[in-house]
C-alpha positions in Angstrom: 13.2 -12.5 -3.7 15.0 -15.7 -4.0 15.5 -15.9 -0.3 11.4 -15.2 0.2 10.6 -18.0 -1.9 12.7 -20.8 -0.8 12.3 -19.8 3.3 8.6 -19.0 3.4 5.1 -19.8 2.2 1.9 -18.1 1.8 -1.1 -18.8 4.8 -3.7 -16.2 3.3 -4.3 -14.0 0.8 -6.7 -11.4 0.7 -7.3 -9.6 -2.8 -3.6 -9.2 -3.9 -1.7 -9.1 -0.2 -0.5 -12.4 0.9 0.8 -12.8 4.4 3.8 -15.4 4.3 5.1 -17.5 7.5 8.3 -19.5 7.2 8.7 -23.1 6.2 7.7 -25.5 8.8 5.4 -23.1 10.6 1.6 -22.4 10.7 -0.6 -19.7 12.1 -4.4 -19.1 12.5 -5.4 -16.9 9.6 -6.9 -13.9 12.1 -9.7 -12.0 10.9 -10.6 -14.3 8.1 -12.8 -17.4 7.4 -14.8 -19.1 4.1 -18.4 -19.4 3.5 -19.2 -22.9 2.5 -22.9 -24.9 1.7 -23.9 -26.4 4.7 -23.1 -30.5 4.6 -26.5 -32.5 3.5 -29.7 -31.5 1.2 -29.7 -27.7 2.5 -31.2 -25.3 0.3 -29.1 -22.0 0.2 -27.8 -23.4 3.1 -24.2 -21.9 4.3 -21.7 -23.0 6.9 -19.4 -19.7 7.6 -16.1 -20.4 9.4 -14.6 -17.4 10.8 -10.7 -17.4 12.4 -11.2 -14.9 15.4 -9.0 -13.4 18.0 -10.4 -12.5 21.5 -12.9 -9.9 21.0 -14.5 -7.5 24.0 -18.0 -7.2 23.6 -20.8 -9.6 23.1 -21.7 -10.6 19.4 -25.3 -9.9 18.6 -25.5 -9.6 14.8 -22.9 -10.4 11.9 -24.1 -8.5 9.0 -22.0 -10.2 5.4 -21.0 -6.9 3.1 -19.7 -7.2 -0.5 -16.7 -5.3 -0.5 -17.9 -3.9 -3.5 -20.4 -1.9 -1.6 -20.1 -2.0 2.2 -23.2 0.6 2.5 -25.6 -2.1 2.6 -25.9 -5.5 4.1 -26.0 -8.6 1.9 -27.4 -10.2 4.9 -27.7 -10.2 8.6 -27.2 -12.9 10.7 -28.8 -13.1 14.2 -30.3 -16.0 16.5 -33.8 -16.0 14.4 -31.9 -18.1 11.2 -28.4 -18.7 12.5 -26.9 -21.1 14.8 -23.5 -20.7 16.1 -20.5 -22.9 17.7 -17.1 -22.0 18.9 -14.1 -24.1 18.5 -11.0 -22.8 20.4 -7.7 -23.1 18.7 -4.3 -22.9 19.0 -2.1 -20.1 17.7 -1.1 -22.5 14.5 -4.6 -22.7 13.7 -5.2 -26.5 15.1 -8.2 -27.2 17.1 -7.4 -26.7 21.1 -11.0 -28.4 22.1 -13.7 -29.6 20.7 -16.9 -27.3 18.9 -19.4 -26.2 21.6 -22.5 -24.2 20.7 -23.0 -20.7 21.8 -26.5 -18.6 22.5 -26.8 -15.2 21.5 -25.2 -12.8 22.1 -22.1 -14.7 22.7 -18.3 -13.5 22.7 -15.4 -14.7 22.0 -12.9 -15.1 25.3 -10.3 -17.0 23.4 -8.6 -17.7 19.4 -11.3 -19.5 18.4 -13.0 -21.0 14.9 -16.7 -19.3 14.8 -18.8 -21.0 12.5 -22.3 -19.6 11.9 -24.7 -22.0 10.0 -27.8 -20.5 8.0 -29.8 -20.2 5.1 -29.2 -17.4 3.1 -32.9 -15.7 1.9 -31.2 -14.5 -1.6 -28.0 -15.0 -3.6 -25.0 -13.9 -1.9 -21.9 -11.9 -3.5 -18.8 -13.7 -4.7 -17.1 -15.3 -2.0 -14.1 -13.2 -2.8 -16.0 -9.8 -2.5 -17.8 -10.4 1.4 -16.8 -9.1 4.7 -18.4 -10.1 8.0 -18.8 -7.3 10.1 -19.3 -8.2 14.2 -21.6 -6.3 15.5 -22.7 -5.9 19.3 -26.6 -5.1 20.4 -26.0 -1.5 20.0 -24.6 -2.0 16.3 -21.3 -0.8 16.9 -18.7 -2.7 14.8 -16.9 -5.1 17.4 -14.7 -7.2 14.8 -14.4 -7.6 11.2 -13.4 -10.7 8.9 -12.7 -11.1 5.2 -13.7 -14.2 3.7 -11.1 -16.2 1.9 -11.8 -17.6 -1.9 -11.6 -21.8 -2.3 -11.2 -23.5 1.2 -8.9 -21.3 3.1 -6.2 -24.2 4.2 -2.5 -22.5 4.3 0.1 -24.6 1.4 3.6 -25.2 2.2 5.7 -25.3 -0.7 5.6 -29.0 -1.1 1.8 -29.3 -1.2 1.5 -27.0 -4.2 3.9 -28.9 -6.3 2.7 -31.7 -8.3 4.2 -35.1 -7.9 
């Protein structure tokens, strides 16, 4: 345990897993993102950032699921409320390009940061309880991501300690 706790750090953690990388290195948290308000005077506005892999398949609806209850959606998300822009990204998580906005359906040919921005009709389910399920036209599943609690950002071991 020793050795686990001075040579690595935690990137993520999702309920009570943590995936760990080693001192000095950084990854792209897969399959993960955070659900933020949107920047400005947006009411129940949301920006949701999503850390994706390659997918196959073209992305026409992400439905957001409380893990609580993945039976029904919280809310859908398709091109009549939600705008979306692809950022590609290198395998440590840093931006490889800059944002560009995609039409729907899109897909997602490389690593990339997905952000979907919308306005949520009613309250959403605690950020630590939703899933974002990718979903192609004919509403199979394409891709799955969990949302991360606070901002998401990965803390070596000298960022969490106070001065």
């Amino acid at each position: 345990m020793d050795y686990l706790l001075s040579s690595f750090h935690r990137s993520f953690a999702i309920d009570s897993y943590s995936f760990l990388v080693r001192n000095g290195r950084s990854i792209a948290p897969l399959s993960t993102g955070t659900l933020n308000p949107a920047p400005g005077n947006h009411p129940n506005g949301f920006d949701l950032a999503l850390t994706m892999a390659p997918q196959a398949g073209k992305i026409a609806e992400v439905r957001l699921f409380s893990t609580k209850d993945m039976t029904v959606p919280s809310i859908s998300l398709d091109p009549k409320q939600t705008e979306v822009t692809l950022k590609p990204l290198h395998l440590d998580g840093t931006a490889a390009g800059a944002p560009q906005p995609a039409s729907w359906p899109w897909s997602i040919d490389q690593l990339s940061l997905v952000t979907l921005a919308f306005t949520a009709p009613s309250p959403l389910p605690p950020t630590d309880t939703i899933e974002a399920v990718l979903l192609d036209a004919e509403g199979n599943s394409v891709a799955s991501a969990r949302i991360l609690t606070g901002d998401g950002v990965e803390r070596a071991p000298a960022d969490t300690q106070a001065p």
